[in-house]
BAKOL-338919 format. One line per 5 residues: number of its first residue (from 1); their letters; for each residue x, y, z of N, C-alpha, C, CB. Coordinates in Angstrom, 2 decimals. Glycine has a CB too. Example, Ala and Ser with C-alpha at 12.3 -4.5 7.8 and 13.67 -1.06 7.14 Angstrom:
BEGIN
1> AS> 13.19 -5.69 7.80 12.30 -4.50 7.80 13.20 -3.30 7.80 11.31 -4.47 9.05 ~ 12.85 -2.25 7.08 13.67 -1.06 7.14 12.90 0.03 7.87 14.08 -0.60 5.72
//
This chain:
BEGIN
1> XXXXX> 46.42 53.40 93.73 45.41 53.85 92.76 44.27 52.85 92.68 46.05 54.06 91.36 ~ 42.89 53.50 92.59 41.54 52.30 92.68 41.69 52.04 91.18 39.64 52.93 93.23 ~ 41.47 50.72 90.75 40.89 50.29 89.21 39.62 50.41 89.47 41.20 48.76 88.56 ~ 39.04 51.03 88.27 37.99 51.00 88.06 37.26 49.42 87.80 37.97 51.91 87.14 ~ 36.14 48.59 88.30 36.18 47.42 87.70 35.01 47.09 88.36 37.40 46.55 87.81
6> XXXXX> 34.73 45.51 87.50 33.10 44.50 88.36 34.22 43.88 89.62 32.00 42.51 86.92 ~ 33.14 43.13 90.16 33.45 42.10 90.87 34.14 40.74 89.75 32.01 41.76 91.70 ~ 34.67 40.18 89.90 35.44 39.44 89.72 34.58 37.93 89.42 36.37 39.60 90.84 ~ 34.86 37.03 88.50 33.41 35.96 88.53 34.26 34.89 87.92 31.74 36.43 87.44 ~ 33.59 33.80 88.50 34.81 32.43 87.94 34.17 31.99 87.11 35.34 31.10 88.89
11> XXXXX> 34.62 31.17 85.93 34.45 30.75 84.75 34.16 29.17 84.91 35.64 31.15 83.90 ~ 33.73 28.88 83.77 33.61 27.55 83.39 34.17 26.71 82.15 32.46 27.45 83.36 ~ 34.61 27.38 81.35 35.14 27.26 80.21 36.76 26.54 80.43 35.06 28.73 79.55 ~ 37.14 27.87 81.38 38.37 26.92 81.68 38.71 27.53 83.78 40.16 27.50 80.09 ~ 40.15 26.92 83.98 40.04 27.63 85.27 40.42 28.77 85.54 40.53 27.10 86.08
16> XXXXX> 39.17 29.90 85.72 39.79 31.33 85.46 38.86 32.16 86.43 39.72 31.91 83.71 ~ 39.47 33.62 86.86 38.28 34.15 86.97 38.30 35.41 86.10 37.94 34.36 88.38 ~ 37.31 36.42 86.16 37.18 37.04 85.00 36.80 38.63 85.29 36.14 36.26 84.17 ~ 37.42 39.72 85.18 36.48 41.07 85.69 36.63 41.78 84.77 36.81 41.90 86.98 ~ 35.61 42.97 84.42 35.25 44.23 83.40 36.10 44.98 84.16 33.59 44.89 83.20
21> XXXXX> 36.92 46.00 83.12 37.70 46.90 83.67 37.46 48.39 82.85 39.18 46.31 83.63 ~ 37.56 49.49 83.34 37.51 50.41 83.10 38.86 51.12 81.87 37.31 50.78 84.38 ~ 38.96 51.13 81.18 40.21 51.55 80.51 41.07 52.74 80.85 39.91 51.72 79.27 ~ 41.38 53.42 80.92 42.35 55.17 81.31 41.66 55.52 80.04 44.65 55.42 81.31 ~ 41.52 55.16 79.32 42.03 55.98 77.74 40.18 56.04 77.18 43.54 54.55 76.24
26> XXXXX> 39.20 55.40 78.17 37.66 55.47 77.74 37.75 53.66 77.07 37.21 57.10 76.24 ~ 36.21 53.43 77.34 36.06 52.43 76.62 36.05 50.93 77.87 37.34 52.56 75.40 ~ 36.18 49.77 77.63 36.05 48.79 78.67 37.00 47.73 77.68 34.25 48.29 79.17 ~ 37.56 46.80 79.19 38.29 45.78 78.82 38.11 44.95 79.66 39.49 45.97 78.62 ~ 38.09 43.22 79.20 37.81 42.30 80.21 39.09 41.67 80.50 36.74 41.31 79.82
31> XXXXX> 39.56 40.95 81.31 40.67 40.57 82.26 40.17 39.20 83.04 41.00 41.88 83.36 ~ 41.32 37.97 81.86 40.98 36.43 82.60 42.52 36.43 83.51 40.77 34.70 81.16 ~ 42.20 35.81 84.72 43.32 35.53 85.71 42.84 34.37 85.59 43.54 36.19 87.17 ~ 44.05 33.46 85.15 44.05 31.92 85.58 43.97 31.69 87.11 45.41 31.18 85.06 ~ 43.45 30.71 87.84 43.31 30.60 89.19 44.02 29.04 89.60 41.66 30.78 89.56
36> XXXXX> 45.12 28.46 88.59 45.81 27.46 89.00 47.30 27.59 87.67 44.64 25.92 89.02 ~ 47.68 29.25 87.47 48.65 29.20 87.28 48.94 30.97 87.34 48.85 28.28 86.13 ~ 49.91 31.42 86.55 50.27 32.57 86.93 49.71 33.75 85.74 51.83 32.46 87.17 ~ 49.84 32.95 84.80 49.12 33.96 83.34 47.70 34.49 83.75 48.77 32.86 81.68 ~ 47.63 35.72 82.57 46.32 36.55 82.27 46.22 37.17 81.19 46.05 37.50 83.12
41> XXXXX> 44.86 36.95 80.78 45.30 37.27 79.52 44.01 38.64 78.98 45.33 35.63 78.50 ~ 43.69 39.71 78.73 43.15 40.61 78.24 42.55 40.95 77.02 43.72 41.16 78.42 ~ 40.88 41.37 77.09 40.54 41.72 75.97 40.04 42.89 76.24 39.80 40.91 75.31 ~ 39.84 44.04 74.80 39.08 44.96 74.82 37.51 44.57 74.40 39.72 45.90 74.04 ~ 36.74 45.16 74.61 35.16 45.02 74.18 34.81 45.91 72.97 34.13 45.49 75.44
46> XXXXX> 34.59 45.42 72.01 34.17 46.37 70.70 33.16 47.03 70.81 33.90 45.75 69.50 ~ 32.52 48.72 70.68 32.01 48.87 71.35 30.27 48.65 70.49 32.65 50.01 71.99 ~ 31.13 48.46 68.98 29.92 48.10 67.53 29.28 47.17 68.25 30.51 47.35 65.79 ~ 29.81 45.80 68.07 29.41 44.31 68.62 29.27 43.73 69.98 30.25 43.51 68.19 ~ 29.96 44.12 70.50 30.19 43.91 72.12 31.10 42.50 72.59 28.56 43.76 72.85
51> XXXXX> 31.25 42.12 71.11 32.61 40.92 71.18 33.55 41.37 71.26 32.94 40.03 70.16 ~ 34.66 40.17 72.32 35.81 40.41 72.70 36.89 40.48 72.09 35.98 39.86 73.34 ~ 37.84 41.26 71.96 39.09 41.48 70.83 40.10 41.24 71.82 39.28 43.12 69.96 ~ 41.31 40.38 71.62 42.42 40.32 72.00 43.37 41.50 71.93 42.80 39.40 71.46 ~ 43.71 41.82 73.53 44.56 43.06 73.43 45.95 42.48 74.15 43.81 44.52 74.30
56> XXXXX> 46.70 42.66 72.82 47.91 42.34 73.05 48.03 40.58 72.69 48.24 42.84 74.59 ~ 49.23 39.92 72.92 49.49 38.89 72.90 48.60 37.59 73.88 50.70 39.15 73.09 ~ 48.23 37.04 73.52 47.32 35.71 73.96 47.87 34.22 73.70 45.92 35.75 73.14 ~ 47.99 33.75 74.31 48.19 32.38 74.69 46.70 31.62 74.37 48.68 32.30 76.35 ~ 46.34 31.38 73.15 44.90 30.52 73.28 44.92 29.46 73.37 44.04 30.53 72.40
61> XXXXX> 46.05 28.72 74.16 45.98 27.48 74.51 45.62 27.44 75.62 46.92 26.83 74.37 ~ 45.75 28.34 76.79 45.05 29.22 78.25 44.20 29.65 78.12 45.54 30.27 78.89 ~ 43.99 30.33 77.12 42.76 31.43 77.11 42.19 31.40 75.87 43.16 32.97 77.39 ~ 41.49 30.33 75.40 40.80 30.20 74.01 39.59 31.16 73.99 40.29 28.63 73.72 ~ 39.04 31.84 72.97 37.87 32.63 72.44 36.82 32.47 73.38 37.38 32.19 71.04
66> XXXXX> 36.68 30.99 73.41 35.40 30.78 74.18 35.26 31.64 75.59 35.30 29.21 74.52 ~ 36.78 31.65 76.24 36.55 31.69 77.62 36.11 33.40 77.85 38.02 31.12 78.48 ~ 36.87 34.25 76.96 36.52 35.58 76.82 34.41 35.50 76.53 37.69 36.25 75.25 ~ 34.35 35.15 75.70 32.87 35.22 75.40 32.11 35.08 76.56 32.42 34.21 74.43 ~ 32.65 33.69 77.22 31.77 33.32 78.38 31.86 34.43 79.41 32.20 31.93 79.01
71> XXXXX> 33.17 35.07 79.79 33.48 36.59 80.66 32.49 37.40 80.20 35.00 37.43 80.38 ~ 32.55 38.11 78.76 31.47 39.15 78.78 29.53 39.08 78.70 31.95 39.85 77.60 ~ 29.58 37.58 78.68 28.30 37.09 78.86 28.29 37.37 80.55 28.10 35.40 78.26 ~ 28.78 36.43 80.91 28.79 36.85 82.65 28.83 38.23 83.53 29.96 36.31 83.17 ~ 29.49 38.85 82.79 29.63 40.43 83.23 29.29 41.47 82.91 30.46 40.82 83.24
76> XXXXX> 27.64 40.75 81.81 27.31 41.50 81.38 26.62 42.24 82.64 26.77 41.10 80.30 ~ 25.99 43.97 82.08 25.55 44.36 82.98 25.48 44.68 84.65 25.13 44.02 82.65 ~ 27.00 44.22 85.25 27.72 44.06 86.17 27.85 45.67 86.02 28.91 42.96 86.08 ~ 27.85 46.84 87.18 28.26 47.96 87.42 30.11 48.16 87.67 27.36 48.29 88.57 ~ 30.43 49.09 87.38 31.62 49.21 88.40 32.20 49.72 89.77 32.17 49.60 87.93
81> XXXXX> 32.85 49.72 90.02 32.82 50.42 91.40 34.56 50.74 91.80 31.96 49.23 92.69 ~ 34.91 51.34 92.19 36.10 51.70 92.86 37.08 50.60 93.43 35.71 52.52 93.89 ~ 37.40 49.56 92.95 37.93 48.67 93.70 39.66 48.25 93.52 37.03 47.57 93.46 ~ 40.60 47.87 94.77 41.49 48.08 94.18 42.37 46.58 93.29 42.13 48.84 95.22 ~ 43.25 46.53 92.78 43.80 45.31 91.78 43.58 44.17 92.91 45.71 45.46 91.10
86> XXXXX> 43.55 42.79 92.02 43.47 41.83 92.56 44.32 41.00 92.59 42.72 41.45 92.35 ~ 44.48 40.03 93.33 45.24 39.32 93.33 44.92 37.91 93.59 45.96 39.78 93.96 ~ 45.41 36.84 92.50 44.65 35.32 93.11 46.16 34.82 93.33 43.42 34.09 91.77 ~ 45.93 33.93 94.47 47.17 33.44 95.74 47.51 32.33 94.87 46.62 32.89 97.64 ~ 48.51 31.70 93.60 48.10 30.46 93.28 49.48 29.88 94.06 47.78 30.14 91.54
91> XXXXX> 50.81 30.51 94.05 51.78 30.35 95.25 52.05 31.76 95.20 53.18 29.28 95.14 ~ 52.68 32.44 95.02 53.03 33.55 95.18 52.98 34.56 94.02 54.11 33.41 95.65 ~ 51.73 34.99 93.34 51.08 35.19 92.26 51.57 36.28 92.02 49.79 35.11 92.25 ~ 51.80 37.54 91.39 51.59 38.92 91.62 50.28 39.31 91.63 52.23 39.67 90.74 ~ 50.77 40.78 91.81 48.93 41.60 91.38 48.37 41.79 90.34 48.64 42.94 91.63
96> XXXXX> 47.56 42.34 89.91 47.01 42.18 88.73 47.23 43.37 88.41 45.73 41.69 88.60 ~ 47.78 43.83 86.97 48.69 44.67 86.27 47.63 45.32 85.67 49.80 44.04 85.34 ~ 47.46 46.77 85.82 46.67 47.71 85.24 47.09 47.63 83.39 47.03 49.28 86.11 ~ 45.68 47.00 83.25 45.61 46.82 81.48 45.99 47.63 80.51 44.43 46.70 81.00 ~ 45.82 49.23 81.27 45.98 50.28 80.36 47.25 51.43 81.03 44.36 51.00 80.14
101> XXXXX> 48.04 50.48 81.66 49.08 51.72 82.31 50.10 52.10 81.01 50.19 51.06 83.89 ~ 49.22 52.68 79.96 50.52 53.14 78.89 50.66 54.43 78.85 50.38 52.76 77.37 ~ 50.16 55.31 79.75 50.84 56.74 79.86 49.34 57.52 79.02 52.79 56.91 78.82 ~ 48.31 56.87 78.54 46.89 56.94 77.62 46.57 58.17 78.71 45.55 55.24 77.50 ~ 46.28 59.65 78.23 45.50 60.57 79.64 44.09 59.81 79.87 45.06 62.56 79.21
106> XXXXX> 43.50 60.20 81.28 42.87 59.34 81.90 41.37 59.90 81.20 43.17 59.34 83.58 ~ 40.32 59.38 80.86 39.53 60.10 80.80 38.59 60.78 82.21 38.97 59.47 79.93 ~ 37.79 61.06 82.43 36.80 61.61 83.56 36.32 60.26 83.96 35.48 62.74 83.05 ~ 36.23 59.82 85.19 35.74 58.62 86.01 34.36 59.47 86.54 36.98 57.99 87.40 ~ 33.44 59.02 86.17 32.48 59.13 87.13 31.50 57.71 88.20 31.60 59.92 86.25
111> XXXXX> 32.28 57.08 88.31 32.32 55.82 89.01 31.79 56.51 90.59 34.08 54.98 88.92 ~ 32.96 56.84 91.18 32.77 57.34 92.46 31.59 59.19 92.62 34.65 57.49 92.96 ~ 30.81 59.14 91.73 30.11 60.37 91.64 28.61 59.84 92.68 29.82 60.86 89.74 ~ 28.17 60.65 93.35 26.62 60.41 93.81 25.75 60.40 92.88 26.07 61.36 94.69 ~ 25.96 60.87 91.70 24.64 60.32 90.32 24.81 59.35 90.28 24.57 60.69 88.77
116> XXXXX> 26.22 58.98 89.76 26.37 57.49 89.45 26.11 55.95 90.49 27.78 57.51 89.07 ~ 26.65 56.78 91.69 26.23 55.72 92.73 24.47 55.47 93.11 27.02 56.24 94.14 ~ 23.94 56.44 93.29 22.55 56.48 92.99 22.04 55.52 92.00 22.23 57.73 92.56 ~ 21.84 55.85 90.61 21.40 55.28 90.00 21.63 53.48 89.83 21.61 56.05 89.20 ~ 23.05 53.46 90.23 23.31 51.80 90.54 22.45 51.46 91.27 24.57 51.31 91.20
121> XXXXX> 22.48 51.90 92.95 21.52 51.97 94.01 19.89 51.45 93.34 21.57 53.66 94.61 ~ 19.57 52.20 92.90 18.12 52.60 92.21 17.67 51.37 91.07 18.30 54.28 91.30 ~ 18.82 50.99 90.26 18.32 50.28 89.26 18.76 48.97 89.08 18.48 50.89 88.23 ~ 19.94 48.80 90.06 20.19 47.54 89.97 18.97 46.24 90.26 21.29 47.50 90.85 ~ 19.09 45.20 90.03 18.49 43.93 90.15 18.54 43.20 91.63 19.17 43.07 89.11
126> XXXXX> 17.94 42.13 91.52 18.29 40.55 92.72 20.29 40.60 92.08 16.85 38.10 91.91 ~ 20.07 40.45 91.26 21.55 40.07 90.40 22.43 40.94 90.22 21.45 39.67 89.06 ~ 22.49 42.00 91.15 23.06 43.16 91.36 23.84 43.60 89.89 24.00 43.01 92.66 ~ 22.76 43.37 88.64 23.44 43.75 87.19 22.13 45.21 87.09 23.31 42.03 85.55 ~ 22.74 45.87 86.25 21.74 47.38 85.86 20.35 46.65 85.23 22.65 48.68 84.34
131> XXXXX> 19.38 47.16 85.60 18.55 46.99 84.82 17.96 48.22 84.11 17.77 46.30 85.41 ~ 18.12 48.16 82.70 18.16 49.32 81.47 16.90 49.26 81.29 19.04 49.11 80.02 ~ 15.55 48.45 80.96 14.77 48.55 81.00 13.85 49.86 82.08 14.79 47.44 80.97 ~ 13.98 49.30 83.27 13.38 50.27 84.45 14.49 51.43 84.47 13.23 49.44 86.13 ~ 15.79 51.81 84.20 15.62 53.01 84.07 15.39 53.82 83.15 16.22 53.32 84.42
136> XXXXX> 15.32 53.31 81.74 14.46 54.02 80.53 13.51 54.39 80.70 14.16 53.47 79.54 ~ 12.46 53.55 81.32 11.16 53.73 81.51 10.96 55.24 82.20 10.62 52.51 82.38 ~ 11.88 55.44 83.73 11.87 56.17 84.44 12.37 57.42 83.91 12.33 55.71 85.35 ~ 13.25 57.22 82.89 14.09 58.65 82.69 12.89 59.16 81.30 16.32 58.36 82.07 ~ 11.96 58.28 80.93 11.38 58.59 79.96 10.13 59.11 80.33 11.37 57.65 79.16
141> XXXXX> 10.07 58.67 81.24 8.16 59.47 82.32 8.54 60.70 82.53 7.55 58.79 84.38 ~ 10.09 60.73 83.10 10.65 62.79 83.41 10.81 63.20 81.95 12.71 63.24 84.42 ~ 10.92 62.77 81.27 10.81 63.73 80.06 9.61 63.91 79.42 11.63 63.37 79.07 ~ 8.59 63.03 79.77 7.28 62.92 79.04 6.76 64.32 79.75 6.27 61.34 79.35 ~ 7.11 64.66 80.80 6.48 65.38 82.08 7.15 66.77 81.81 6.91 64.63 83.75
146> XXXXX> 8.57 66.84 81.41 9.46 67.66 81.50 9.00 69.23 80.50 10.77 66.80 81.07 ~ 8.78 70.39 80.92 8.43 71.36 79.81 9.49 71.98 79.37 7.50 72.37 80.15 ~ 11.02 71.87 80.02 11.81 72.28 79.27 12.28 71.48 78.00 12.65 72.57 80.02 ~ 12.40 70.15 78.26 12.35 69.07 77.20 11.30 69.21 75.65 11.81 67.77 78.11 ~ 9.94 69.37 76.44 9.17 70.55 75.40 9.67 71.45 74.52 8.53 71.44 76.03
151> XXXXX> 9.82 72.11 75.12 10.74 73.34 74.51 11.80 73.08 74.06 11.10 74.29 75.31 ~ 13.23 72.25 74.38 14.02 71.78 73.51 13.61 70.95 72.40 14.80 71.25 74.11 ~ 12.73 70.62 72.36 12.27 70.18 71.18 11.64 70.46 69.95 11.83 69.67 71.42 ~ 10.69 71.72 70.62 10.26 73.05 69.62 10.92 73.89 68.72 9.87 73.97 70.26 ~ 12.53 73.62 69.76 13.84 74.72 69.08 14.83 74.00 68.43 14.75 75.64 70.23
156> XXXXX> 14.03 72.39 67.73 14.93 71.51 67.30 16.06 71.38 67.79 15.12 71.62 66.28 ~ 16.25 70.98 68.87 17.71 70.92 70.17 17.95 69.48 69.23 17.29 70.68 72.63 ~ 19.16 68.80 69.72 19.69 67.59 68.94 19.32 66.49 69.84 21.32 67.60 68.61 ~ 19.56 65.54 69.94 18.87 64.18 70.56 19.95 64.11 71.52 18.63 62.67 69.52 ~ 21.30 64.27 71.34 22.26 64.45 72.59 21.99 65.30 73.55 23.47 64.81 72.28
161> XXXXX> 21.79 66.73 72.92 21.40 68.03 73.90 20.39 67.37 75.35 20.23 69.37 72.75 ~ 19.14 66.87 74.54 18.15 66.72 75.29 18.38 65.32 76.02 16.92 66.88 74.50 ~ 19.06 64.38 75.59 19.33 63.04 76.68 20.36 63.41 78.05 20.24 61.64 75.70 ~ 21.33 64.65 77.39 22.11 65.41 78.50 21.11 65.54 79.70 22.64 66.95 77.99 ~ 20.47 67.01 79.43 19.89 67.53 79.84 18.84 66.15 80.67 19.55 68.53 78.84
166> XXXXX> 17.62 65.77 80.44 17.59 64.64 81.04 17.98 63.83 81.72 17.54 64.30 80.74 ~ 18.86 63.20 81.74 20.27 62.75 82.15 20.63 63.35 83.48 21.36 63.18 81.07 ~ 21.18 64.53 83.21 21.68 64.80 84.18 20.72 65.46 85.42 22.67 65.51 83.71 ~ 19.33 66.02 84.72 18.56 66.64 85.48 17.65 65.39 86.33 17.75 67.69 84.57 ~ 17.23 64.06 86.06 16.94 63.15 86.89 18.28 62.37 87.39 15.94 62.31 86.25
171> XXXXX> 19.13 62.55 87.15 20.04 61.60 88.05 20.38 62.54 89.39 21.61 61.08 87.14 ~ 20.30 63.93 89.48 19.86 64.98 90.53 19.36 64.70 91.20 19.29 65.85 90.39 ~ 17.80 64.25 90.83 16.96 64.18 91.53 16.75 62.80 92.28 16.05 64.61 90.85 ~ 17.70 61.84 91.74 17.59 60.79 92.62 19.04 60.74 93.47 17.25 59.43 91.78 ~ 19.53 61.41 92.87 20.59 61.81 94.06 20.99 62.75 95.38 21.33 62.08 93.54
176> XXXXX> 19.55 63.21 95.06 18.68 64.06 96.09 19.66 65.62 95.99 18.63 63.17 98.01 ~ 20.25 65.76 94.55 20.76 67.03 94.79 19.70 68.11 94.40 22.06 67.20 94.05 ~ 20.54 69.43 94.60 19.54 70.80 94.34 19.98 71.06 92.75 19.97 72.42 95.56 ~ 20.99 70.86 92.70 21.96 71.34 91.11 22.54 70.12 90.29 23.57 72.36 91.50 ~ 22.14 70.23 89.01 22.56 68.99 88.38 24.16 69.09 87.69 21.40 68.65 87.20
181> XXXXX> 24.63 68.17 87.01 25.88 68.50 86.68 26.55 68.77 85.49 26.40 67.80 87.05 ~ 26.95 69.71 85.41 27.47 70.51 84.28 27.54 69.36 82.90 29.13 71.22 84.77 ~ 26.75 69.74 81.70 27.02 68.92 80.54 28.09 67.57 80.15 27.31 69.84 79.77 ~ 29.27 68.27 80.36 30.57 67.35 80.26 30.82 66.45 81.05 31.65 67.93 80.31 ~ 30.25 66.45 82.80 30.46 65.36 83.75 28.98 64.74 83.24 30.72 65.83 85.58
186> XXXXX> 28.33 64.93 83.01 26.77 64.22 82.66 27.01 63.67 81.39 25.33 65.31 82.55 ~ 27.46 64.01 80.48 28.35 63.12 79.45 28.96 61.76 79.90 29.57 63.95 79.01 ~ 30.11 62.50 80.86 30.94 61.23 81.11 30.15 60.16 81.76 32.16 61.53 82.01 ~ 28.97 60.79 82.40 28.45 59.74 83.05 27.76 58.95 82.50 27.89 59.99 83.89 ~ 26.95 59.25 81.07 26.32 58.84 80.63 27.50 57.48 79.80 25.47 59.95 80.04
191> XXXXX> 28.82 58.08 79.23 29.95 56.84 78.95 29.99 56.06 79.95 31.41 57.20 78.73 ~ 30.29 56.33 81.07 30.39 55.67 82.07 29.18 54.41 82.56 30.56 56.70 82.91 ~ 28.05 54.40 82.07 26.72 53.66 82.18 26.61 52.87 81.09 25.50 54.52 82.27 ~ 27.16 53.81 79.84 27.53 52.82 78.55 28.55 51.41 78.76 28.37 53.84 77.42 ~ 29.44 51.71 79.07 30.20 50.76 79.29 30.34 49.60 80.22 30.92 51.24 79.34
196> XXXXX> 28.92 49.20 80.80 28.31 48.57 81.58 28.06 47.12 80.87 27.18 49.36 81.99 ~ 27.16 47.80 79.65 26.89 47.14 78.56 27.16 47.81 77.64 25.81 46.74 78.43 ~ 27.40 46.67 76.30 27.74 47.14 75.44 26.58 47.84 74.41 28.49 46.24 75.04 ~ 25.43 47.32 75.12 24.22 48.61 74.32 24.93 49.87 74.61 22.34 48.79 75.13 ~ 23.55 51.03 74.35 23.56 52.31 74.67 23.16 52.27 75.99 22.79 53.15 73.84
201> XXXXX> 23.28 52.73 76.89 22.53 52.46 78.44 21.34 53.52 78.15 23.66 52.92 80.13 ~ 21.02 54.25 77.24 19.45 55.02 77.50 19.29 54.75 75.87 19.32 57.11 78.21 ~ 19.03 53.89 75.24 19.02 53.40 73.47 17.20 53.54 73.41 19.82 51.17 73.02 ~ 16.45 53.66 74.95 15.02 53.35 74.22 14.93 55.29 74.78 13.52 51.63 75.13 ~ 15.25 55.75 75.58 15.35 57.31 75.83 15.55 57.99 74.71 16.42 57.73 76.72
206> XXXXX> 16.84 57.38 74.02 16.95 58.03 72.56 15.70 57.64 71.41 18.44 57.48 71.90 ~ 15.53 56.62 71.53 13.98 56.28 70.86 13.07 57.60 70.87 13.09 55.01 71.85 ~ 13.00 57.33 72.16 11.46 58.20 72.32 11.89 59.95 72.25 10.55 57.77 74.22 ~ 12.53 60.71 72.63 13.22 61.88 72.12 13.26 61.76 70.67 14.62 62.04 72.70 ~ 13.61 61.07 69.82 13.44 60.83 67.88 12.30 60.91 67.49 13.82 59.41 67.17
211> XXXXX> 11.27 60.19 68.42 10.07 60.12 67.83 8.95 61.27 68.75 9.63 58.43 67.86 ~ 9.69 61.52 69.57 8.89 62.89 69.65 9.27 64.36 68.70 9.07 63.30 71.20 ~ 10.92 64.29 68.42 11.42 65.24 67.25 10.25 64.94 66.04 13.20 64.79 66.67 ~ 10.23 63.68 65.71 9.38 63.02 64.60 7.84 63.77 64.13 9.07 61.46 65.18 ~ 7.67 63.82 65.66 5.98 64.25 65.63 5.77 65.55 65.89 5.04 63.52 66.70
216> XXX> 6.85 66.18 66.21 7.32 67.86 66.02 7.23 68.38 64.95 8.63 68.22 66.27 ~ 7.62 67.68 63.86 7.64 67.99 62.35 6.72 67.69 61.58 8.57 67.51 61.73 ~ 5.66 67.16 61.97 4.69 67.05 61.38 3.46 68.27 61.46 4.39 65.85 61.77
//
């Protein structure tokens, strides 16, 4: 089975390395592997604050607060990708134990989707982290442009309706498809971009959709 997850990044805090993981159950969790003993220790990401919560039992004499903080600073904005568990050799280590194998149903992965791979493609950095800025900008010029968006807006549509719709109708188009994808996978995808960072991944898209509702009503 692929974990969903970043690349993997070594720490400084203590000797560790550190990767974002995809949860089964929705949501993100970070994962320290010591790299000069056998422990690991797991947090979830809040999704209010974007600080790290201890999931499950912790050893913070291994894995003090700091070292989690320093992980989701580092990983911030890191994409995911299909990759499978890891393993660090320290003598004969095991693998690295899926965080969320508690039987949780899986939610919808859209990791391995051509929207989703696209838009990584498209917006990532030098620093191969998302950059949210340039694709707000971009998803916000197709809606400035967009006349069905118009019109959902005339018919007081809700601010979800129309970031869907959006959403899914430019990630199409840079995925060079003909047909965009049904509401519920354009949802997931849009969770799926969320959990990158702990912002909203389209927070200034939703801006500007509010304040065009805004100036609708006037």
């Amino acid at each position: 089975m692929n974990i969903i997850r970043t690349r993997a990044t070594e720490l400084t805090t203590i000797p560790a390395v550190a990767y974002k993981q995809k949860l089964a159950s929705g949501g993100a969790g970070v994962k320290l592997m010591r790299i000069d003993r056998e422990e690991t220790a797991v947090a979830t990401i809040d999704k209010r604050t974007g600080e790290p919560v201890h999931y499950g039992i912790v050893d913070e004499s291994l894995f003090p607060y700091e070292a989690f903080e320093e992980a989701v600073d580092l990983l911030e904005g890191l994409p995911y990708s299909a990759r499978g568990k890891l393993k660090i050799n320290v003598t004969d280590a095991p693998d690295a134990v899926d965080i969320d194998a508690d039987g949780t149903p899986e939610k919808i992965s859209m990791v391995d989707s051509d929207e989703y791979l696209a838009i990584i493609e498209r917006y990532c950095d030098e620093n191969n982290k998302l950059n949210y800025q340039l694709m707000n900008k971009d998803f916000i010029q197709f809606a400035a442009k967009s006349k069905v968006v118009s019109t959902k807006i005339d018919s007081r549509a809700s601010v979800e309706e129309i970031m869907v719709f959006v959403v899914k109708s430019r990630a199409a188009m840079i995925a060079g498809k003909k047909e965009s994808l049904p509401d519920d996978l354009a949802k997931a995808l849009i969770e799926t971009l969320d959990e990158i960072d702990p912002r909203s991944a389209f927070k200034e898209l939703a801006v500007y959709i509010r304040r065009m509702q805004g100036k609708n009503k006037k």
